[in-house]
VEXZA-309518 format. One line per 5 residues: their letters; for each residue x, y, z of C-alpha. Coordinates in steps of 0.001 Angstrom, whole numbers, plus 500000, padded with zeros to 6 digits. Layout:
<rs>
a> X,Y,Z  ...
</rs>
This chain:
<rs>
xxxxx> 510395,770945,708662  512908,770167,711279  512789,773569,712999  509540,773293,713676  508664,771511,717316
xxxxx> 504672,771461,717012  502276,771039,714260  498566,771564,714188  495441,770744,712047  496035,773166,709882
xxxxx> 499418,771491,708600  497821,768251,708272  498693,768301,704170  502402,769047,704856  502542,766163,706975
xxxxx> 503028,762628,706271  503019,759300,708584  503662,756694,706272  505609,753868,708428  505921,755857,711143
xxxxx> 505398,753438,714354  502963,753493,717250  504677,752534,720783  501945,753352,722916  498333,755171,723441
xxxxx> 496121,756374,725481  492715,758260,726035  493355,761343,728766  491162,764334,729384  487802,762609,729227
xxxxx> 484571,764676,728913  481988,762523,730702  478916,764454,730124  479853,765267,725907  481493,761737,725548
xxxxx> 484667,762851,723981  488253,762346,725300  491662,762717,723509  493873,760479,722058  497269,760386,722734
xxxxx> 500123,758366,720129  503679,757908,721478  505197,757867,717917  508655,757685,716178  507973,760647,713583
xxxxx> 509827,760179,710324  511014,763756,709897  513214,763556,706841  513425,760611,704014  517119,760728,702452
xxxxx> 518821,758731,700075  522184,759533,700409  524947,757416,698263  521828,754399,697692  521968,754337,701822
xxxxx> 518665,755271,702843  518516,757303,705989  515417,758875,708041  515745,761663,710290  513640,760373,713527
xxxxx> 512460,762039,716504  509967,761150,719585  506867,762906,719128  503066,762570,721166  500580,762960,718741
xxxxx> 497097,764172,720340  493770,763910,718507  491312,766168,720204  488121,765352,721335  487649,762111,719975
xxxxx> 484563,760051,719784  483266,757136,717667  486761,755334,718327  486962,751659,716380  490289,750186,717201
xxxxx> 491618,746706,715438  494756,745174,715814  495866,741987,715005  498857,740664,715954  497571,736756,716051
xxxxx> 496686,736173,712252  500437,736990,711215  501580,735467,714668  503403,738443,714925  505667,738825,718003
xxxxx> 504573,742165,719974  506696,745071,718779  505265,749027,718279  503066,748846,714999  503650,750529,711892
xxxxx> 501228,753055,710478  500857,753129,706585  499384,757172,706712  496474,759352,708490  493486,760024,706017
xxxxx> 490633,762885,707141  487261,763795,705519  484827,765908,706922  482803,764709,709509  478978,763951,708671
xxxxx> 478332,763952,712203  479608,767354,713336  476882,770529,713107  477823,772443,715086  481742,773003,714328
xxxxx> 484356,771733,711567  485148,768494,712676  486692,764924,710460  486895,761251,710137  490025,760137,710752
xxxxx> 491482,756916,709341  494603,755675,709899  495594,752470,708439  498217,750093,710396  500357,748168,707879
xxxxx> 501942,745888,710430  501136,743879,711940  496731,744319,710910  494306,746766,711726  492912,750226,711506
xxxxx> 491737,753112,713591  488973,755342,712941  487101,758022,714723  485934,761190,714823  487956,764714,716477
xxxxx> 487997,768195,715482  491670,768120,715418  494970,767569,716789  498368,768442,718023  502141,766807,717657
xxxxx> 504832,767855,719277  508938,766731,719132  509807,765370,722890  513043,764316,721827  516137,765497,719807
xxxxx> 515769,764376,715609  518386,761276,715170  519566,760729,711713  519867,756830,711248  519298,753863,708142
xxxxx> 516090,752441,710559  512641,753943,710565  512014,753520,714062  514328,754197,717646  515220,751112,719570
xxxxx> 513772,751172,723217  517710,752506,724349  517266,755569,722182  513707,756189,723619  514811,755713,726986
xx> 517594,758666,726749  515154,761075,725515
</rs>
């Protein structure tokens, strides 16, 4: 999986997000009169899991994630109830069905479930696109310290 740089809807079942954390989004390329925009993620994607010598290590790399055409957009977090400090939350995965909404073309629900500090996302897009903007770093933490980020 490493030698790839982008990924599509099509390999959303290779793909897996679980803790991978959120630093930043945004909507960008708005459609005023369909009511869509995209969503943008400025993630730390967990590339490789390894347990090497009971050391666990995670092959990490900057990544935007992009969610086309969204619409329907609920957005919770909670970072009050756990009187969490503010830090980049931590997804627990990215669940799709088909969208009940969409006639026209193939579109889905997506859900993705934040497992810290609280909160979900949902809405609805056709698909999306993530691509590497950084070089993979092979380290025992999940996500790159602000430093790391910066250098990329």
């Amino acid at each position: 999986m490493m030698s790839k740089k982008i990924w599509y809807t099509s390999d959303f079942e290779s793909l897996s997000w679980h803790d991978v954390h959120i630093h930043g989004f945004k909507l960008d390329s708005f459609v005023p009169d369909q009511g869509v925009a995209d969503l943008l993620f400025d993630i730390d994607y967990i590339l490789k899991w390894e347990n090497i010598n009971n050391e666990l290590l995670f092959t990490v790399c900057r990544a935007t994630l992009r969610f086309h055409q969204i619409f329907g957009m609920r957005f919770m977090l909670d970072y009050a109830t756990p009187t969490a400090g503010m830090c980049p939350f931590s997804i627990d995965g990215i669940e799709r069905r088909p969208s009940k909404l969409s006639t026209d073309s193939e579109s889905f629900q997506w859900s993705i479930k934040v497992n810290w500090p609280q909160g979900h996302i949902e809405f609805d897009s056709p698909g999306f696109t993530q691509t590497l903007v950084g070089t993979p770093i092979v380290q025992s933490s999940q996500s790159l310290s602000s430093e790391q980020r910066d250098q990329l």
